[in-house]
C-alpha positions as CSV (number, residue, x, y, z in Angstrom):
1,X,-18.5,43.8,-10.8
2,X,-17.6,45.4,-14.0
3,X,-14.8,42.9,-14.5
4,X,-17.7,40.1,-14.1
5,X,-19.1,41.6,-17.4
6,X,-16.0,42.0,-19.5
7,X,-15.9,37.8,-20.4
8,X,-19.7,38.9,-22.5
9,X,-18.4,41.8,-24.0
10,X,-16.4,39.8,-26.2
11,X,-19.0,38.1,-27.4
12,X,-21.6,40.3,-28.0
13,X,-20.0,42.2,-31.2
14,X,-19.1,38.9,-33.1
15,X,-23.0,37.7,-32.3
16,X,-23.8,41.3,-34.1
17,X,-21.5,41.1,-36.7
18,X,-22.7,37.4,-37.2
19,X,-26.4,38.6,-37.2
20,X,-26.0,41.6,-39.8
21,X,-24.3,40.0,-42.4
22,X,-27.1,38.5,-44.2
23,X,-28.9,42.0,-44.1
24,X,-25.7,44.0,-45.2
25,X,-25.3,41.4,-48.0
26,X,-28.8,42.2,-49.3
27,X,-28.0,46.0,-49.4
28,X,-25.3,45.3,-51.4
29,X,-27.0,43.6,-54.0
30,X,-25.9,40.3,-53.6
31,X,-29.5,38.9,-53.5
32,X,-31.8,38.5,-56.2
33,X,-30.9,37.0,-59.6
34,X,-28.4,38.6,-62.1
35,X,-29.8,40.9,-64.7
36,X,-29.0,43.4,-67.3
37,X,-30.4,46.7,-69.2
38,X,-31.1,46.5,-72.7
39,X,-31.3,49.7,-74.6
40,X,-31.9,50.6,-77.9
41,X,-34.0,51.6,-80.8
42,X,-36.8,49.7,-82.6
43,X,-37.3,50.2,-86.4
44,X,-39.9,48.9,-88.6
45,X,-39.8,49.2,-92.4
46,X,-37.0,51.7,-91.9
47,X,-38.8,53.9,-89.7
48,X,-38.7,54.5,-86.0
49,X,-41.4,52.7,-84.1
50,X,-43.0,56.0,-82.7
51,X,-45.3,54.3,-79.5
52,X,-45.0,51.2,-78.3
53,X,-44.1,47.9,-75.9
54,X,-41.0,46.1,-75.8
55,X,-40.8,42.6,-74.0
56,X,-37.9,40.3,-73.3
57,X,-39.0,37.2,-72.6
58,X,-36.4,35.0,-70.3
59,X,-36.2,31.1,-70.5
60,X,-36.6,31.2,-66.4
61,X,-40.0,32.9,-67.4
62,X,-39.3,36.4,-65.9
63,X,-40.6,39.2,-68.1
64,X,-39.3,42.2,-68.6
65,X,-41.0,45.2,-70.6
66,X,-40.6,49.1,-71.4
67,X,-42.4,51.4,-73.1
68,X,-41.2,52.9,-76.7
69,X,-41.2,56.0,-77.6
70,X,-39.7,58.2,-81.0
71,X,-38.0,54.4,-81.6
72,X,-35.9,54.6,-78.3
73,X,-36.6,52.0,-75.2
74,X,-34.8,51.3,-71.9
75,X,-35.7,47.9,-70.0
76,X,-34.5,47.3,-66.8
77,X,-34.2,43.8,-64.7
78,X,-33.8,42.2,-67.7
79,X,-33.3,38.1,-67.1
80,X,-29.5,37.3,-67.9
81,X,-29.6,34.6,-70.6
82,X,-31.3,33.8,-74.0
83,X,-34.9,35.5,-74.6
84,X,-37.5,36.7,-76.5
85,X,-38.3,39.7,-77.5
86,X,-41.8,41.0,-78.3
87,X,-42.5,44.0,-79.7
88,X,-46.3,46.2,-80.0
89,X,-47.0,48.8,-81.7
90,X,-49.6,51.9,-79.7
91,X,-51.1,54.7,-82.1
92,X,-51.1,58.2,-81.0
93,X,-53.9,59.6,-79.4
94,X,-53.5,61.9,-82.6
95,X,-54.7,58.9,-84.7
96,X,-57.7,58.4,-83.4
97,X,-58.8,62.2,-82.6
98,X,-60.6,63.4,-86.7
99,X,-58.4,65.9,-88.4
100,X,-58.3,69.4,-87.2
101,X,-58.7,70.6,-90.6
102,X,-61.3,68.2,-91.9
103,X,-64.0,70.9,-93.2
104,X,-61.5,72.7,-94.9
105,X,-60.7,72.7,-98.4
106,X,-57.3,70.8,-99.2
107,X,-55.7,73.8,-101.6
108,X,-56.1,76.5,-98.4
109,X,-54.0,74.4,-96.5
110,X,-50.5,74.8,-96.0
111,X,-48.2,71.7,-95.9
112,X,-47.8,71.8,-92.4
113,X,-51.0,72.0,-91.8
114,X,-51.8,68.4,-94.3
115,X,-49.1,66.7,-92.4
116,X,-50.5,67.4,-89.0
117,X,-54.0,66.8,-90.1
118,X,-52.7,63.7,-91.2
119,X,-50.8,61.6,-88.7
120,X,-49.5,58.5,-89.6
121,X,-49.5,55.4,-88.0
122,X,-47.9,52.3,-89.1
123,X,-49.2,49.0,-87.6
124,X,-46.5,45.9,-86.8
125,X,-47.9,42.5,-88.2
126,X,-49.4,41.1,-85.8
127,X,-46.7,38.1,-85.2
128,X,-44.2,40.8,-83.5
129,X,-46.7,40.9,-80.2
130,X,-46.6,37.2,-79.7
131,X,-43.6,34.8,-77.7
132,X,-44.8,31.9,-80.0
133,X,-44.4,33.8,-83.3
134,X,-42.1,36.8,-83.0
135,X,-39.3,34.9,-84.3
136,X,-36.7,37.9,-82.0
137,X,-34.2,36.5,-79.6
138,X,-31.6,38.2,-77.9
139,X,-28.7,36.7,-75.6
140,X,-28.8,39.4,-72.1
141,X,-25.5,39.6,-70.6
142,X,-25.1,40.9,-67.1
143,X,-24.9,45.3,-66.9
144,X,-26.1,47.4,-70.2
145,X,-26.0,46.4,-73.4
146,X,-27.3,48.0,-76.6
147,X,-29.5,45.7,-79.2
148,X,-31.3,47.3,-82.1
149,X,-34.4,45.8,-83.1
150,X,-35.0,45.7,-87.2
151,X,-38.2,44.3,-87.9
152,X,-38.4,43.0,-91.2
153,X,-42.3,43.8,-93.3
């Protein structure tokens, strides 16, 4: 009887292999559309952009977006291929809180203390948050890459 069943045996781990493939392919990474990492700082009149959103934009339509903080930003997924980059300045919740120091009289205060009382917040023209206007491309190539973005005033 067991030699009856041998013939299926056979069989049975080619049907398997034949069945898993697909999945084990998809573990590996082969599904999904090739992307890249873009990393980097944004300046804006040479000064770090200290809060903000970076965007790349791909021609496939995919977006891709990261936060940016102290000028540094890390997007991940990024659509291989030409795109456009977007970029938004936040202010800090600092900026919109009134200064600490606000009743007291300017010559008590150290210079430390003015600077802190004071923080400063640089807006991005407005034409940096939109696809249309930015005027910011960047070519993605597969794996990490590093692109600066300068934005001239």
């Amino acid at each position: 009887m067991i030699d009856a069943c041998r013939p299926g045996l056979g069989q049975r781990p080619a049907a398997i292999l034949a069945a898993c493939l697909p999945a084990l392919a998809g573990l590996l990474g082969c599904g999904g559309p090739p992307s890249g990492t873009v990393s980097g700082r944004v300046t804006f009149e040479g000064e770090a952009v200290a809060l903000g959103t970076i965007a790349f934009h791909g021609a496939n339509g995919r977006v891709a977006s990261a936060s940016i903080s102290a000028g540094g930003y890390r997007v991940e997924k990024v659509p291989i291929g030409p795109a456009t980059v977007t970029v938004q300045a936040h202010p800090p919740m600092t900026a919109m809180l009134p200064p600490p120091f606000e009743n007291a009289p300017p010559e008590s205060l150290q210079p430390q203390q003015l600077r802190a009382a004071r923080p400063t917040f640089v807006p991005l023209p407005p034409q940096y948050a939109a696809k249309g206007t930015s005027g910011l491309t960047y070519m993605v190539h597969d794996g990490g890459q590093t692109h600066d973005v300068i934005l001239p005033p």
